[in-house]
C-alpha positions in Angstrom: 59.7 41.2 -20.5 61.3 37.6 -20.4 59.4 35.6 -18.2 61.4 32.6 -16.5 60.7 28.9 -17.6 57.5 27.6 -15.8 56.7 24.0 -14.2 54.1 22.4 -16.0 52.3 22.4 -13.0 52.9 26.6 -12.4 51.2 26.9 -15.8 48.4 25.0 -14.6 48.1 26.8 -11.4 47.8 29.8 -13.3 45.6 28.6 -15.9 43.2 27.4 -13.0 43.3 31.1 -11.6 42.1 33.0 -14.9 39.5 30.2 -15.7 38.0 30.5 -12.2 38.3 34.6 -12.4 36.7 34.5 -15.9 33.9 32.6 -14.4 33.5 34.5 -10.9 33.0 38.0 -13.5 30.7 36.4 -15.6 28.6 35.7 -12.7 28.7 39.3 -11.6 27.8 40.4 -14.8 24.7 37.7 -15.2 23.5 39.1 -12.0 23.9 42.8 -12.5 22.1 42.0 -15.9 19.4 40.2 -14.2 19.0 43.1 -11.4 18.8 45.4 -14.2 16.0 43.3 -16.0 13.6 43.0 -12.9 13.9 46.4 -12.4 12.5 47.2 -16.0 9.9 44.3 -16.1 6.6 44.1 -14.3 5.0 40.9 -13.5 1.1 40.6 -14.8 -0.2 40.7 -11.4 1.1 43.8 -10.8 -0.5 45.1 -13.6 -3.7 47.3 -13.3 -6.7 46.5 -15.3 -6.2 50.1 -17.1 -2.0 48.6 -18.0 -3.7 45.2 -18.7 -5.9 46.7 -21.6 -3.0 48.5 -22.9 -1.8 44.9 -23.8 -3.6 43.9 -26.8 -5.6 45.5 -29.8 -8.4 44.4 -32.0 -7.9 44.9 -35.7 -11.2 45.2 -38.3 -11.4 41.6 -39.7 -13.2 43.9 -42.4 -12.4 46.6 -44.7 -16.3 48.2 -45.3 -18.8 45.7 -45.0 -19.8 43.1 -42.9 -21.1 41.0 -45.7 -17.9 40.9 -47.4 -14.9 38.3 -45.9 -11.8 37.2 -46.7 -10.5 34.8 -48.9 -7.6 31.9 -47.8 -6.3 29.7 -50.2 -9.2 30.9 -53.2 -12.2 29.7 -50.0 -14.2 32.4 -48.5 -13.9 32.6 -45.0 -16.8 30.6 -43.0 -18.5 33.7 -41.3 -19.3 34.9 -44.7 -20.2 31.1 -45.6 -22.8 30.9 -42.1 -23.9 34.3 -43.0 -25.3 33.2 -46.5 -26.7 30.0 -45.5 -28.4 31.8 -42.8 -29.9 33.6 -45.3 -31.0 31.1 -47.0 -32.7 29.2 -44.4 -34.6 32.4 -43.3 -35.7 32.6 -47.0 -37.0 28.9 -46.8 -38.6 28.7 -43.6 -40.1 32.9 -44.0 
């Protein structure tokens, strides 16, 4: 289709027009997302204390014993360091 020889200023017009639809369906679409989202998500709040405790885990610092720790960087960690030194000053002072 041959389309007839536009003013400068008709091209604007219409350039204007798609930017500012472009923009106008964007925003729908940001705010359908965002309906969609609060839907799904539940504020903490709102949570009960049985859906709060659901929240986190506790790992075993440990693998068998409570006397053995972990090693960082070569260092044992400093529970097992406080443990032995503990043991030591019950040693001294008993």
């Amino acid at each position: 289709m041959i389309e007839p020889n536009r003013t400068e200023w008709q091209v604007r017009c219409a350039f204007n027009a798609f930017c500012k639809r472009v923009l106008k369906n964007e925003a729908i679409n940001i705010y359908n997302e965002r309906q969609q989202r609060l839907t799904k998500e539940m504020t903490f709040p709102d949570l009960t204390p049985q859906e709060e405790n659901q929240l986190y885990t506790l790992d075993k610092q440990y693998g068998g014993k409570e006397e053995e720790g972990f090693q960082v960087a070569g260092r044992v960690s400093l529970q097992n360091y406080l443990q032995k030194r503990c043991a030591l000053c019950q040693k001294k002072s008993g």
